[in-house]
C-alpha positions in Angstrom: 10.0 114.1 99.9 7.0 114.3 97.5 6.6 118.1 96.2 3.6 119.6 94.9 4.9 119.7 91.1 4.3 122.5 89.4 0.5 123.0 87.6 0.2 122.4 84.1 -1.0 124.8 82.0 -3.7 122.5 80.2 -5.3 122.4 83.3 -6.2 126.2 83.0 -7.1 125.4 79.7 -9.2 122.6 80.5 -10.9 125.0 83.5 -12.0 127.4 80.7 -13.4 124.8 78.4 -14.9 123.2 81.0 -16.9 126.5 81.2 -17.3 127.1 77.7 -15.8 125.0 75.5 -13.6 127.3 72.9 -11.4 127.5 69.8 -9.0 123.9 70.2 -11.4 122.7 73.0 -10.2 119.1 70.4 -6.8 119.6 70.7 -6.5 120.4 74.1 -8.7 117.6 75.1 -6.0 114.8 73.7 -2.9 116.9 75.1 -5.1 116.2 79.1 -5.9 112.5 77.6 -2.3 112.1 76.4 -0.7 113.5 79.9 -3.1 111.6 82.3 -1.6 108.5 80.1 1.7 109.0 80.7 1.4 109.7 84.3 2.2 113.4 84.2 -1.3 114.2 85.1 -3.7 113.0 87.9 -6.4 113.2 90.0 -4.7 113.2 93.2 -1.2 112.9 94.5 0.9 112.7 97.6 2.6 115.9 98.8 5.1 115.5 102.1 7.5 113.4 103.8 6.8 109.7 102.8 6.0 109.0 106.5 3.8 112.2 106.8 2.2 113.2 103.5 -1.5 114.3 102.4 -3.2 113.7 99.7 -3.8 117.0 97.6 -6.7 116.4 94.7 -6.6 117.9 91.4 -10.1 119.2 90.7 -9.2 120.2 87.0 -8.5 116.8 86.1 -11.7 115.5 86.7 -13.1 118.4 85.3 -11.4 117.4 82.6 -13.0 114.0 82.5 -16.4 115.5 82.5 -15.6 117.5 79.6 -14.5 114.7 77.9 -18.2 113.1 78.4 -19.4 116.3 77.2 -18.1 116.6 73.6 -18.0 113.1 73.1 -21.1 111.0 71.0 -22.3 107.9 71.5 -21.1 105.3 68.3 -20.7 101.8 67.7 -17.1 100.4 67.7 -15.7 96.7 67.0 -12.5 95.3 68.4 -10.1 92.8 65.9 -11.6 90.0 66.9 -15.0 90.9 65.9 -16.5 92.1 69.6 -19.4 94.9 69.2 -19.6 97.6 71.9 -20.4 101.4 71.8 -19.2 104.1 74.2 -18.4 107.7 73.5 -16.0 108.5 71.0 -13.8 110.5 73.2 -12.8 107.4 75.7 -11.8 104.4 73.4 -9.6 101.6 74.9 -6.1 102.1 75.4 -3.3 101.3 73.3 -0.9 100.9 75.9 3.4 100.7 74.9 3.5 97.3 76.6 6.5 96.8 75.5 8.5 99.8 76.7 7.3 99.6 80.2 6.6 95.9 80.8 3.0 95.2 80.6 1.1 92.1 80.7 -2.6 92.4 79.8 -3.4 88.6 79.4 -5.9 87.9 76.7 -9.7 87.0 77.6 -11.9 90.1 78.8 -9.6 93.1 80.1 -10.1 96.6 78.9 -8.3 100.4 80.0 -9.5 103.3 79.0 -8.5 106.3 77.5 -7.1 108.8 80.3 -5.7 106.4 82.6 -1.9 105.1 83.2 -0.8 101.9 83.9 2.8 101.8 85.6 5.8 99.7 84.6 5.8 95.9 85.3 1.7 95.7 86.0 0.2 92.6 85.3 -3.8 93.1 84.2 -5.3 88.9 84.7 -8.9 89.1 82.7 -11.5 90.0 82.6 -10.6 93.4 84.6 -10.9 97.1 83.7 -9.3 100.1 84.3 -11.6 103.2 84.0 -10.5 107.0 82.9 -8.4 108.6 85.4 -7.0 105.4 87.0 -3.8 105.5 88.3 -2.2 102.3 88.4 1.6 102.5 89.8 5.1 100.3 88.7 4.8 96.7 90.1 0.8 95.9 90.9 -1.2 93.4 89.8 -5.1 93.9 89.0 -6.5 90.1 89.2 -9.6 88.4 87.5 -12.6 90.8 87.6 -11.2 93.6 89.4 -12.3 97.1 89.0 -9.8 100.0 89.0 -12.5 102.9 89.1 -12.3 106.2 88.2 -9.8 108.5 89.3 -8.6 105.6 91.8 -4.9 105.7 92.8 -2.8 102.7 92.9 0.3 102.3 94.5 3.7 100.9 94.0 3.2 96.2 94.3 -0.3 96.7 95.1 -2.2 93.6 94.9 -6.3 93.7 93.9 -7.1 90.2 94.5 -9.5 88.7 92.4 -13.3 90.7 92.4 -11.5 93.3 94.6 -13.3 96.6 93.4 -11.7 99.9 93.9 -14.6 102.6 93.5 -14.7 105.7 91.7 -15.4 109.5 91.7 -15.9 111.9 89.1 -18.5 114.0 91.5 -18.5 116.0 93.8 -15.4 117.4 91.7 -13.3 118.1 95.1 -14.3 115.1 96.2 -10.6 113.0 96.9 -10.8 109.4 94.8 -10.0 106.4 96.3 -6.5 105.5 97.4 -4.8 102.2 97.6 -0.9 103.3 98.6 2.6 101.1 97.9 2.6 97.4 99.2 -0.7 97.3 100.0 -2.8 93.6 99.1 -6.1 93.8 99.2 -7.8 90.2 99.0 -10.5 88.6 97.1 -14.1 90.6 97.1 -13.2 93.7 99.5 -14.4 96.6 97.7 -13.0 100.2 98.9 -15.5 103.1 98.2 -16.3 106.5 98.4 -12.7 108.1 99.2 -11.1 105.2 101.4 -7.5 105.8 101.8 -5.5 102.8 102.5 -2.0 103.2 104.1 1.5 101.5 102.7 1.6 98.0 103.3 -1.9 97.6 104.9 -3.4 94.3 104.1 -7.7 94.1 103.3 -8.7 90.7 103.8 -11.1 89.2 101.7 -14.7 90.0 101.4 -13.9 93.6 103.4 -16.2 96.1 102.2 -15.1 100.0 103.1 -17.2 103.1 102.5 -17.2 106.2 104.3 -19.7 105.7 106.7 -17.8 102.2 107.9 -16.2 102.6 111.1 -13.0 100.6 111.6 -12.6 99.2 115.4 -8.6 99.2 115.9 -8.3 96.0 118.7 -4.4 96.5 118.8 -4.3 100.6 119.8 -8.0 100.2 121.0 -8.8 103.2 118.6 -11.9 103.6 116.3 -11.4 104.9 112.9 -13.9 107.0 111.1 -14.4 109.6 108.2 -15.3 112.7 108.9 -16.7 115.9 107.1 -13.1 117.1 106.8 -11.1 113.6 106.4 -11.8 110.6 104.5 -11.5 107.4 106.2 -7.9 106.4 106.3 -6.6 102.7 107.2 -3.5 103.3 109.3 -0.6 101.9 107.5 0.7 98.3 107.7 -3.0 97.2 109.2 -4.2 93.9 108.8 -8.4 94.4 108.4 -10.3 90.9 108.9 -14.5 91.5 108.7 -16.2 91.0 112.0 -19.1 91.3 113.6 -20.9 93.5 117.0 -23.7 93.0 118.9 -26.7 95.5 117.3 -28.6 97.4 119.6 -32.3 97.5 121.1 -34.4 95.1 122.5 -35.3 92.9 119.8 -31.8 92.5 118.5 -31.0 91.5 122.0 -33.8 89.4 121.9 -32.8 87.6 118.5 -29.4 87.4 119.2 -29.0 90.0 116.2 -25.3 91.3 114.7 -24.0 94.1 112.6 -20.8 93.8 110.4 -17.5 95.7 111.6 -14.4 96.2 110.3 -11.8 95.0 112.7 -7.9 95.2 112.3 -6.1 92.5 113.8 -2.4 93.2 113.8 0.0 95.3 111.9 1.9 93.7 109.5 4.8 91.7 110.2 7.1 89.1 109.0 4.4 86.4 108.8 2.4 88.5 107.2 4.5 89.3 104.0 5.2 85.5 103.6 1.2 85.0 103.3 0.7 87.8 101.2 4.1 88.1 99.0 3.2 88.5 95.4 4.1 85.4 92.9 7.1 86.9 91.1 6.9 84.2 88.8 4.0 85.2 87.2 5.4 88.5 86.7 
């Protein structure tokens, strides 16, 4: 069962500077930073029974980002090798203990920033980049030119195939991120926006783009999947999602033969499935 753990007190903390920033408004700033690294903190998490769990977002912590945006200033920084960029002070890259939990971040292009965690055993292909608040959990692999956005969650041997780009939310601050759960492969140049929730072991084929506002036609239970003002759009779990195509509507589409893109799922996941989409343990 995932419990709700009990709130940390920075996050009241945070809530008040947020406000009006006050006396260690610094301090308290890199005790959040610090916490989202190691994982204690995020932006959303799963409370319930594995098979039957919600996701319950954290207001506070992006609250907490904002801040962050807030008291930082603009200056120019330069990597060891001699690379020139500027960014606010208060979300440098990441020095990540690679070493004690396993990490691979291959040379050529990738980048994490400040306030976000990367699991044990991830591998990070370049160029890709992790943004503040990312969750990225034990096992996954971010490919070339991914985007883990902010606030995104990452699950347990998640696979972002290459240009896979998982959007991100600081605003509306109850507004729930992006969520990519365990097992889940998403192939090369889907993008999942604007609070997609993608159950266990789903598979997004390639070039699958998901907002909000996509409806999701379901050809196996003949059900149509939608977001609502109360629910984001959730892929049920272990769906395979292929992009498609439906007639569009009117007289002129019918008379030029016109169609829109849908979303369809296929199947639900299966044995010949996980051989097509197994991650390369070799390269881990």
């Amino acid at each position: 069962m995932n419990t709700q753990p009990e709130r940390h007190p920075i996050l009241d903390r945070i809530d008040e500077h947020f406000e009006q920033p006050g006396d260690g408004v610094g301090d308290d700033f890199e005790e959040f930073l610090t916490l989202l690294e190691a994982g204690e903190l995020r932006a959303a998490r799963p409370v319930g029974e594995n098979g039957d769990h919600r996701w319950q977002v954290e207001p506070s912590v992006k609250r907490g980002i904002l801040l962050g945006f807030r008291l930082g200033e603009t200056i120019q920084m330069e990597s060891p090798v001699g690379l020139q960029f500027s960014d606010k002070d208060t979300y440098p890259t990441q020095k990540i203990p690679v070493v004690d939990r396993n990490v691979r971040i291959v040379p050529g292009g990738n980048s994490v920033r400040r306030g976000s965690y990367l699991g044990e055993n991830v591998t990070m292909m370049p160029p890709a980049f992790v943004n503040v608040g990312g969750y990225v959990d034990d096992g996954s692999m971010i490919d070339s030119h991914a985007l883990v956005g902010s606030c995104a969650q990452i699950g347990k041997d998640v696979h972002l195939s290459a240009a896979a780009q998982i959007g991100g939310v600081l605003e509306p601050i109850n507004q729930t991120p992006v969520i990519v759960e365990d097992e889940v492969m998403v192939g090369a140049h889907a993008g999942l926006f604007e609070g997609v929730q993608v159950g266990r072991r789903a598979v997004i084929g390639a070039g699958c783009v998901i907002t909000a506002s996509t409806p999701v036609y379901d050809l196996v239970r003949e059900k149509v999947y939608r977001a609502s003002d109360d629910e984001p759009l959730r892929i049920p779990q272990g769906a395979v999602v292929i992009p498609g195509s439906r007639p569009a509507r009117g007289e002129f589409a019918e008379e030029h033969g016109l169609q829109m893109a849908a979303l369809l799922i296929i199947k639900y996941r299966d044995a010949s499935t996980d051989a097509a989409t197994a991650l390369e343990e070799l390269l881990r």
